[in-house]
Structures are given as C-alpha cells and as structure tokens.
N, C-alpha and C positions, 0 to 999 in steps of 0.2 A: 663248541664242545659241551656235551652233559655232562655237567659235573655232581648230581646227586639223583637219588631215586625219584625225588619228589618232579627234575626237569625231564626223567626217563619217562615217567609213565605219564606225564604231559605231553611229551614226542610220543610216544604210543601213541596216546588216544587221539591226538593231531593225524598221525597217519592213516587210523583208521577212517577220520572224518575225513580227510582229502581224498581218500580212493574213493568213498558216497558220493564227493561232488565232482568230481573227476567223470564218474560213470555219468553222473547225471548230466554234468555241462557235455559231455558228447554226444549223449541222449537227444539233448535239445538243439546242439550244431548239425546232427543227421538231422532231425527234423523240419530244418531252415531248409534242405536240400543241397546242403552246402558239398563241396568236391571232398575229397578223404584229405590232398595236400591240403587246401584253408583249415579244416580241422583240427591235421598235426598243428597247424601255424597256430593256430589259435589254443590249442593244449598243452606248445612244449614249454612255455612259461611255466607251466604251472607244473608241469612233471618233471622240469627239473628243480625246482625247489622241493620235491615231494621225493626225487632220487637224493640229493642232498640231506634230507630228514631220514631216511632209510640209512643212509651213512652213518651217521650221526647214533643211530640206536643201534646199529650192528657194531660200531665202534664203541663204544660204553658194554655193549652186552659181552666184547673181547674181552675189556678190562676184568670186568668183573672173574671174569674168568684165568686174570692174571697173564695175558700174550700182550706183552711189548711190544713196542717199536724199539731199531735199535736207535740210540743215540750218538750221534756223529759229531764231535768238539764238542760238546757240551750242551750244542743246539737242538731244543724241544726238551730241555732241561725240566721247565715250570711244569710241562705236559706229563714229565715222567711221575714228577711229585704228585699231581693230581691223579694221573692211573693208579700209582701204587698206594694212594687211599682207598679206590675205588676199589680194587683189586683186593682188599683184605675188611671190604666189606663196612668199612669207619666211617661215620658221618662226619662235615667239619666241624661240628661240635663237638667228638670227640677227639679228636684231632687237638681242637684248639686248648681243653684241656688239659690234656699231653703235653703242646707245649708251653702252656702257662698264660694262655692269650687266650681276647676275647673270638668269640666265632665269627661276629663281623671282619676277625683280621686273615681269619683264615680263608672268610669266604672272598674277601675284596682278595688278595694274593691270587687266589684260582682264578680270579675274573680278567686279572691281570699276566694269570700264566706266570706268577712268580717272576716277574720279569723287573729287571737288574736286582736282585737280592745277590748278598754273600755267599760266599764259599763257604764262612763260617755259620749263616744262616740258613743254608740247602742240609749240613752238613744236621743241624738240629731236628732238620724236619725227618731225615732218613733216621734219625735216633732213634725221634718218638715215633716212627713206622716201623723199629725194628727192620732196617735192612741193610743190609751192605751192598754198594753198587761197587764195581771193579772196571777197570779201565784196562785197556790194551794200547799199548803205543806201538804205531806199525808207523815206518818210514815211507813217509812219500817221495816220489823221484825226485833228484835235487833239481835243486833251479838256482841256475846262476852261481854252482858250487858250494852251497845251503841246501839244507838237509829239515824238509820241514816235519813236522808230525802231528798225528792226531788219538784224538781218544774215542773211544765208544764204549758202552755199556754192554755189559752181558747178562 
C-alpha cells in the first residue's frame, strides 16, 4: 500500500520506467525470433508485478480522492486509518502531531496497518482526523439458534 506522496510519485516513475523496459525486453525477445507464446512466458513476470504497481497508484490516487472501501467487522480497520489520512491530504507528520507522537510512531503504525491497536487508540486517531465513522449492525442468519452480527463503515 502507498502510504504518502513521496512512495506515490516513486510508483509513478517505477511504472513509467517498467513500460521503457517492457517495450524494450520484447523488442529484443522478437528479435531472438522467439514464438509470441515464449514471449508472453517470458514477459508475464514482469507484467504482473507492473499490473500490481498500477493497482497500487490507482488505489492511493482513489484515496486521495476520499472513495473507501467498505469495512466489514472491523476488518481493514488500520487500512481505513491510513486512507483517511490520505484522503484529507495530512502527512504523517502532521498527523503525529495531532496526536502528540513522534512521526516515526505514526509511520511504523501504517507500516503495520495499525494492527492490534485499541478501540481506544483507533478512536484517537479518528479524533485528530476529525471524522466520525458509523457502524450498522445487520443480523446474520442464525446458526445453531444464535444470532450473530456485524458492523461496517459508511
């Protein structure tokens, strides 16, 4: 996941230079005389790590734009906290200011996806994001005469 401008416009310019060498290593596989299937076979390593980079910048370029993903139990929790940084445009340096902590803490957390922090700890970080997230409880079919349920985000 890109978590600031500085890993955004490093994946940019990553994808710009793997479509130069992309064209060029096929350049140079036609040239061997090689058949079109050896070619894909020999390209699609590399084009799917180059599809997964495209991901990866059209998904940061969403955030910033403020489109979520929904949250289902709570899961992709850390992932919400870090879009709705990105989404309002904060560095983790401001951020960490905010909430009173160094920006190595903020930036190790994102690196980590917030992962097992508090209820009362998540709840600080939406503070100093100014947001309110809301939960819906919809009942799931019982099981076994139990009534389970879950939350998501809106």
């Amino acid at each position: 996941m890109i978590r600031n401008e500085t890993e955004y416009q490093e994946a940019v310019k990553r994808l710009r230079d793997e479509d130069q060498r992309i064209k060029e290593q096929k350049s140079r596989l036609e040239e061997m005389d090689l058949a079109k299937e050896e070619i894909k076979r020999a390209l699609d390593p590399v084009r799917s790590f180059h599809e997964q980079l495209k991901e990866e910048v059209a998904s940061y370029e969403r955030l910033q734009r403020g489109e979520f993903d929904e949250l289902h139990n709570f899961e992709g929790l850390g992932r919400l906290l870090v879009a709705l940084r990105i989404a309002q445009g904060l560095t983790q340096r401001e951020l960490a200011e905010r909430l009173g902590v160094h920006e190595s803490q903020v930036s190790r957390d994102e690196r980590n996806e917030y992962h097992g922090i508090t209820v009362e700890r998540a709840n600080r970080v939406l503070e100093a994001l100014e947001v309110d997230v809301r939960t819906e409880v919809v009942s799931a079919p019982k099981r076994g005469g139990r009534v389970a349920a879950s939350s998501s985000s809106r």
